[in-house]
N, CA and C atoms as an extended XYZ file, in Angstrom:
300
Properties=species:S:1:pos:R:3:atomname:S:1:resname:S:1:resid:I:1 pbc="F F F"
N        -4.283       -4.713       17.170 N   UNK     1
C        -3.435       -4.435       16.029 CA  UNK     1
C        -1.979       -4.625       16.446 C   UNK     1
N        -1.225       -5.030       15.564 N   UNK     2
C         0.045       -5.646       15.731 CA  UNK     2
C         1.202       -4.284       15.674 C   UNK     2
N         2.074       -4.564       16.351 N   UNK     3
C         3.040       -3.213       16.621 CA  UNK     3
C         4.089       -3.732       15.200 C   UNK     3
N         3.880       -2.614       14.512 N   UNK     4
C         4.375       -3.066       12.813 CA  UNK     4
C         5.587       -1.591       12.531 C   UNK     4
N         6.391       -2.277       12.118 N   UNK     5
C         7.324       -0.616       11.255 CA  UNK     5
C         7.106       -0.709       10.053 C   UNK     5
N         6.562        0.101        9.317 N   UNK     6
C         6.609       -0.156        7.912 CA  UNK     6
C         7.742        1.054        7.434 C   UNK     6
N         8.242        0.070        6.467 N   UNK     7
C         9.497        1.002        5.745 CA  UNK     7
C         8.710        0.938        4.003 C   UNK     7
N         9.167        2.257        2.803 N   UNK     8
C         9.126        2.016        1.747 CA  UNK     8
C        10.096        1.789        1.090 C   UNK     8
N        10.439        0.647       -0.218 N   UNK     9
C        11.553        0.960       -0.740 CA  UNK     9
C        11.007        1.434       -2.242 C   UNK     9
N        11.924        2.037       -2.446 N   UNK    10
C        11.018        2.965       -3.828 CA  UNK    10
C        12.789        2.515       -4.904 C   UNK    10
N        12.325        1.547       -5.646 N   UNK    11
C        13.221        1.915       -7.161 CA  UNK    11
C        12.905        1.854       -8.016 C   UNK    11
N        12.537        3.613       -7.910 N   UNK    12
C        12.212        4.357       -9.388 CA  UNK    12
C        10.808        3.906       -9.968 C   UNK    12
N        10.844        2.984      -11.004 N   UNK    13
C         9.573        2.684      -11.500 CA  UNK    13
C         8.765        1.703      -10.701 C   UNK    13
N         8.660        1.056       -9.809 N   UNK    14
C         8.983        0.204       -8.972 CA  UNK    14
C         9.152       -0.051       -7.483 C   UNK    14
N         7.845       -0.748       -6.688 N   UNK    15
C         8.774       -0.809       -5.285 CA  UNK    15
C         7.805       -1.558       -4.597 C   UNK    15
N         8.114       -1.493       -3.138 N   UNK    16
C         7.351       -2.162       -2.078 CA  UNK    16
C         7.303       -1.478       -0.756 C   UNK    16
N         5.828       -1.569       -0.360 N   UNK    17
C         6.126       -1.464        1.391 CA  UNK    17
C         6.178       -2.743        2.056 C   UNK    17
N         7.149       -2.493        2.921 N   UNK    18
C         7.218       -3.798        3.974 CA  UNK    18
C         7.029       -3.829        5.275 C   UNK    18
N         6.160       -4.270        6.072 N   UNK    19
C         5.385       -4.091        7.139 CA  UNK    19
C         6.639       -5.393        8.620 C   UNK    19
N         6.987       -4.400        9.255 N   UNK    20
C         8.152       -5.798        9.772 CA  UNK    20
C         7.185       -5.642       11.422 C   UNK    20
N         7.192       -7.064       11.598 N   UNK    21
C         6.607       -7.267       13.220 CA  UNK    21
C         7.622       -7.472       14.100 C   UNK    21
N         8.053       -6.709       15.134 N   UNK    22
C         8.939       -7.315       16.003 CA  UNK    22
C         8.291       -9.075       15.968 C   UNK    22
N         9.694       -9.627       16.389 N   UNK    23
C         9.770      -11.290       16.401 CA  UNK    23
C         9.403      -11.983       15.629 C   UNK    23
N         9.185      -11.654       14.227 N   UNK    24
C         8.946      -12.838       13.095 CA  UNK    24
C         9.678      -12.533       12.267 C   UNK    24
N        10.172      -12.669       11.570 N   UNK    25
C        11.001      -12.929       10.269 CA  UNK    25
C         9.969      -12.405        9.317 C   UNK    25
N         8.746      -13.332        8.779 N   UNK    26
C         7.877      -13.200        7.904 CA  UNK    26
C         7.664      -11.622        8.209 C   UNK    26
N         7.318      -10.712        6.513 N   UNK    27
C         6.928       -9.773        6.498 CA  UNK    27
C         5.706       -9.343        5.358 C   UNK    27
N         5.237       -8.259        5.869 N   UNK    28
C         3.745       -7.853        5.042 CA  UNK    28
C         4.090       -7.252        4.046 C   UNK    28
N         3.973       -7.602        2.432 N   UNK    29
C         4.313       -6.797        1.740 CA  UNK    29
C         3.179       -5.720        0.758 C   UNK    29
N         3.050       -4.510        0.418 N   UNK    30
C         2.575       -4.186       -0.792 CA  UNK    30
C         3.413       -4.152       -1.963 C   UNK    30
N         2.789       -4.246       -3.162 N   UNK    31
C         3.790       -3.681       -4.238 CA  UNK    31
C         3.243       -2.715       -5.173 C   UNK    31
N         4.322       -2.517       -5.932 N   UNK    32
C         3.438       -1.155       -6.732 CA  UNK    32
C         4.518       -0.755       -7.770 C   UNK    32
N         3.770       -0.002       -9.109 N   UNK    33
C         4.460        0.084      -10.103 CA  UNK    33
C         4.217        1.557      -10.250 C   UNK    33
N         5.086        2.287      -10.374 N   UNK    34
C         4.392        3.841      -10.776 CA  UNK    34
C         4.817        3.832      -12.347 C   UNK    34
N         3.888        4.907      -12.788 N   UNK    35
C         3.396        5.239      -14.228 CA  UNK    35
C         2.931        6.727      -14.089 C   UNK    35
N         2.723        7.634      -15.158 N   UNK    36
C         2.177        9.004      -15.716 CA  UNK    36
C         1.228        8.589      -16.399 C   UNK    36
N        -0.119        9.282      -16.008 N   UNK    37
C        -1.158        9.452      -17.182 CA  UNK    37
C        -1.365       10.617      -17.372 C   UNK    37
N        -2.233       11.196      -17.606 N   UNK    38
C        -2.775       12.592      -18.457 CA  UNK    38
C        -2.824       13.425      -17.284 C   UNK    38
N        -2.923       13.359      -15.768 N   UNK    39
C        -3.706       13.770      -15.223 CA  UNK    39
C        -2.244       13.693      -13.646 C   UNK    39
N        -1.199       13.170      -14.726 N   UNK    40
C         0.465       13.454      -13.570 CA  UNK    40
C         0.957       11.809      -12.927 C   UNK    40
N         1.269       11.866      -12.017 N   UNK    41
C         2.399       10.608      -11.302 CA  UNK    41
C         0.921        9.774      -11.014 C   UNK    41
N         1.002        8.164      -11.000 N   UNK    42
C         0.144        7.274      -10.316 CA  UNK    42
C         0.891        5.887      -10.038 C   UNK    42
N         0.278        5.487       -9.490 N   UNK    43
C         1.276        4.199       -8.770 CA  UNK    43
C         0.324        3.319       -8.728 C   UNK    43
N         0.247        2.114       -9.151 N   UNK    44
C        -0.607        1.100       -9.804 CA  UNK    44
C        -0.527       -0.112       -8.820 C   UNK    44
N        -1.254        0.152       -7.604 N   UNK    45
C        -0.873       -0.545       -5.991 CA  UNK    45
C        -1.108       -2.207       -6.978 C   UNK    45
N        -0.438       -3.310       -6.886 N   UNK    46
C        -0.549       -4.611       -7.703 CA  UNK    46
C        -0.976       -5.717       -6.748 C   UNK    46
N        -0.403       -6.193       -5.442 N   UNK    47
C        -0.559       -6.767       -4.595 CA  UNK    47
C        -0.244       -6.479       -3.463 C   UNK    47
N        -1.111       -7.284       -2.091 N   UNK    48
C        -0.815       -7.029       -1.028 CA  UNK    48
C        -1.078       -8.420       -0.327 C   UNK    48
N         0.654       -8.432       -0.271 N   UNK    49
C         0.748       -9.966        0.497 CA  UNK    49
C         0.581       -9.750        1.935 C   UNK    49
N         0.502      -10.936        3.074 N   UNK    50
C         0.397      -10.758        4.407 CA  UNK    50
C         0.541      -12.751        4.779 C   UNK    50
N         1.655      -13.301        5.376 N   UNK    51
C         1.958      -14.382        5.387 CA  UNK    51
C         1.204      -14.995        6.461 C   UNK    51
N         0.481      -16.141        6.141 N   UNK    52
C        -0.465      -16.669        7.075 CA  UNK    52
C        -0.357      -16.356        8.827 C   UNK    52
N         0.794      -16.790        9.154 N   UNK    53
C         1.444      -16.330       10.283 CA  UNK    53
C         1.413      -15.253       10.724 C   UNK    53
N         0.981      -13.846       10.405 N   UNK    54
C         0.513      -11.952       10.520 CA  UNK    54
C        -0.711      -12.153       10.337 C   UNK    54
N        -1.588      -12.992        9.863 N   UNK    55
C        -2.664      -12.480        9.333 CA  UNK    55
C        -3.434      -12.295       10.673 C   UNK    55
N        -4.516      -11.169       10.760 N   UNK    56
C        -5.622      -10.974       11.657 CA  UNK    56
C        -5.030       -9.749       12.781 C   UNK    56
N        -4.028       -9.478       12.116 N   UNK    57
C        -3.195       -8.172       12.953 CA  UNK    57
C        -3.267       -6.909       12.171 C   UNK    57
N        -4.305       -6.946       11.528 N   UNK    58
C        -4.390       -5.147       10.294 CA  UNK    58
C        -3.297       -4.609        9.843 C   UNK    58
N        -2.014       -5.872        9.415 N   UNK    59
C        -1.234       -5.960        8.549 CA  UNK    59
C        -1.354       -4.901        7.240 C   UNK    59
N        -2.223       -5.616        6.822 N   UNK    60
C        -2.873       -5.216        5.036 CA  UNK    60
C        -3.194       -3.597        5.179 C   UNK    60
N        -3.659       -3.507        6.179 N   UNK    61
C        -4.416       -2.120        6.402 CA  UNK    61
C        -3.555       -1.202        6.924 C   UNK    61
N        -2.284       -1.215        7.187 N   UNK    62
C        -1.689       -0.462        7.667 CA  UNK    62
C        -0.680       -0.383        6.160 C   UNK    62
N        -0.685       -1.467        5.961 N   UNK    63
C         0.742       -1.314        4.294 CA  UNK    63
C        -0.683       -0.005        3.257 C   UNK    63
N        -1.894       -0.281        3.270 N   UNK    64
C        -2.408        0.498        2.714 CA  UNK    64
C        -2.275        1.956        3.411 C   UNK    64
N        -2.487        2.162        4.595 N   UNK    65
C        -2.256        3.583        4.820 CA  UNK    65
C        -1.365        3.985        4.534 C   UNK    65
N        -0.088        3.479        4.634 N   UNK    66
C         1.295        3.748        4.417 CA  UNK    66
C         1.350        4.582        3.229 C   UNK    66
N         0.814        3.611        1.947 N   UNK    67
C         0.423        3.819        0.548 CA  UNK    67
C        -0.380        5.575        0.513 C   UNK    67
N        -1.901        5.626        1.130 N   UNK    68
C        -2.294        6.268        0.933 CA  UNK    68
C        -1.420        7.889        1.968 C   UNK    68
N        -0.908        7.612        3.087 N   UNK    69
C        -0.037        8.526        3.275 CA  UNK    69
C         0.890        9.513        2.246 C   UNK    69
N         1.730        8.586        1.589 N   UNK    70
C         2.700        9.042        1.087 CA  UNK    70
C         2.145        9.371       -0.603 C   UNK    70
N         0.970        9.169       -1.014 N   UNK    71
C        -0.380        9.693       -1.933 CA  UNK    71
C        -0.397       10.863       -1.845 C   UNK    71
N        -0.908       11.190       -0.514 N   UNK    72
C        -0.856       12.644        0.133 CA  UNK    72
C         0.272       13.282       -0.222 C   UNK    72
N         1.105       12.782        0.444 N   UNK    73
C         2.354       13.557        0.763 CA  UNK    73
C         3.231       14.229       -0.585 C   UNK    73
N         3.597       13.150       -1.623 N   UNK    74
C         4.214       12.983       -2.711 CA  UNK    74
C         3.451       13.340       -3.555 C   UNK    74
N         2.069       13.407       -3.818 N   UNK    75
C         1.460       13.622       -4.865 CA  UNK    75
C         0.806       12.748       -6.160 C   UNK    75
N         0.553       12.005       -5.977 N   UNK    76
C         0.264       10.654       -6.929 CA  UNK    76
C        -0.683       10.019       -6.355 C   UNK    76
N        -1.323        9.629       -7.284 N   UNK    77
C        -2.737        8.782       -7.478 CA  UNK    77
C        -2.654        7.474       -7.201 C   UNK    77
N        -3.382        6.979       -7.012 N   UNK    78
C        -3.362        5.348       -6.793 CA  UNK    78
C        -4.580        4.615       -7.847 C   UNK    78
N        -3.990        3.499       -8.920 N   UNK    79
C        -4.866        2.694       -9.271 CA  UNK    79
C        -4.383        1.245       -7.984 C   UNK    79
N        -5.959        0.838       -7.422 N   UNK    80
C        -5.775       -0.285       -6.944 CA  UNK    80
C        -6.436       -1.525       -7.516 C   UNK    80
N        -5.177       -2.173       -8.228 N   UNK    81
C        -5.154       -3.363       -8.848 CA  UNK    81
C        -5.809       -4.240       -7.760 C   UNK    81
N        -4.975       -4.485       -6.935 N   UNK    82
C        -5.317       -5.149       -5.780 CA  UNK    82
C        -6.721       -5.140       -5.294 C   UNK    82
N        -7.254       -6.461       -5.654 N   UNK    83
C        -8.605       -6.738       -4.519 CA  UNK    83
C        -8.905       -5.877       -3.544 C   UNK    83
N        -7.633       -6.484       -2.530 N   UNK    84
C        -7.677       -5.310       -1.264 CA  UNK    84
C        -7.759       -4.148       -1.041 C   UNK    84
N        -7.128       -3.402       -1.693 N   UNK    85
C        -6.749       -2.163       -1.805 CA  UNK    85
C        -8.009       -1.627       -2.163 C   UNK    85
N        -8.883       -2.962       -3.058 N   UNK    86
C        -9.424       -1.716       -4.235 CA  UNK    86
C       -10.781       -1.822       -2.914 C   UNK    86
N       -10.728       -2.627       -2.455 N   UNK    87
C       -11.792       -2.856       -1.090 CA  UNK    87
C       -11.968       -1.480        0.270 C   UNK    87
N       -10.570       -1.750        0.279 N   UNK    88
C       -10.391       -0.536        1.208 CA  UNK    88
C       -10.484        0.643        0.523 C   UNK    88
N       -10.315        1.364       -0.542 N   UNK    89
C       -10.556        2.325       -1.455 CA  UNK    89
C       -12.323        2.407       -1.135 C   UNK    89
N       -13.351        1.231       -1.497 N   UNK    90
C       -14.971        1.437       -1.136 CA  UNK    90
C       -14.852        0.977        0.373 C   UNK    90
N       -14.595        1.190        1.156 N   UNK    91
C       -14.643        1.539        2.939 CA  UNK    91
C       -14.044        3.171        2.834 C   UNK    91
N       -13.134        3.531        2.529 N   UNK    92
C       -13.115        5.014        2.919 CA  UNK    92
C       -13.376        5.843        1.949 C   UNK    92
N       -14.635        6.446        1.750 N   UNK    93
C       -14.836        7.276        0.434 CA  UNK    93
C       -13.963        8.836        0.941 C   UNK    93
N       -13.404        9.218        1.753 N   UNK    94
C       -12.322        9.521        1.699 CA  UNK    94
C       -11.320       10.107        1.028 C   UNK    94
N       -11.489        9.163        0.353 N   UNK    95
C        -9.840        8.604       -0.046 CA  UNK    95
C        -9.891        8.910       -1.581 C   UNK    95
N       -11.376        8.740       -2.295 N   UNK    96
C       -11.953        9.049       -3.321 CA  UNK    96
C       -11.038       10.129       -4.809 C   UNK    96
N       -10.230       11.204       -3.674 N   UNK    97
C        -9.512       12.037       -4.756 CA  UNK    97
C        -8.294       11.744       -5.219 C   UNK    97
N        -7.749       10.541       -4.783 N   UNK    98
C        -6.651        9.325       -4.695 CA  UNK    98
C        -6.773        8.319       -5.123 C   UNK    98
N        -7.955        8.340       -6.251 N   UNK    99
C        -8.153        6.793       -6.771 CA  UNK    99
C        -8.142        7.519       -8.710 C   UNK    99
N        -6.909        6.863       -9.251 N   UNK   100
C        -7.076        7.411      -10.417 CA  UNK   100
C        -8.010        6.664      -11.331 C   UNK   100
């Protein structure tokens, strides 16, 4: 696994994690839209890019923990739009009370 910093930028309705590798330029992104339903805050994970050049370094999988970290932390649900996401969502049943 690749030595990654992931930072979030959060604006407001709106944002991304970005996964930075020492020595490449290219970076891993998630994105995500937050929204309220009946049931409080959710964040509607949309895509999860990873530029050919990162790929096979658990890129993807770390922008998702990131995600599901700050789930925890902050309080909000996750719909995963995303293929991926919604993949890794059925690998960790887990995670199950975090999937709105």
């Amino acid at each position: 696994m690749a030595e990654v910093e992931i930072v979030r930028l959060d604006q407001g309705q709106a944002g991304e994690y970005h996964a930075h590798v020492p020595g490449h330029s290219a970076l891993g992104r998630l994105t995500w839209i937050a929204r309220d339903d009946a049931a409080g805050p959710v964040r509607v994970a949309e895509h999860t890019l990873v530029p050919r050049e990162l790929e096979g370094q658990g890129i993807a999988g770390q922008l998702v923990a990131a995600l599901i970290a700050d789930a925890r932390a902050l309080g909000f649900r996750i719909v995963p739009q995303c293929s991926y996401v919604a993949a890794q969502f059925r690998r960790h049943p887990e995670w199950a009370d975090l999937k709105a």
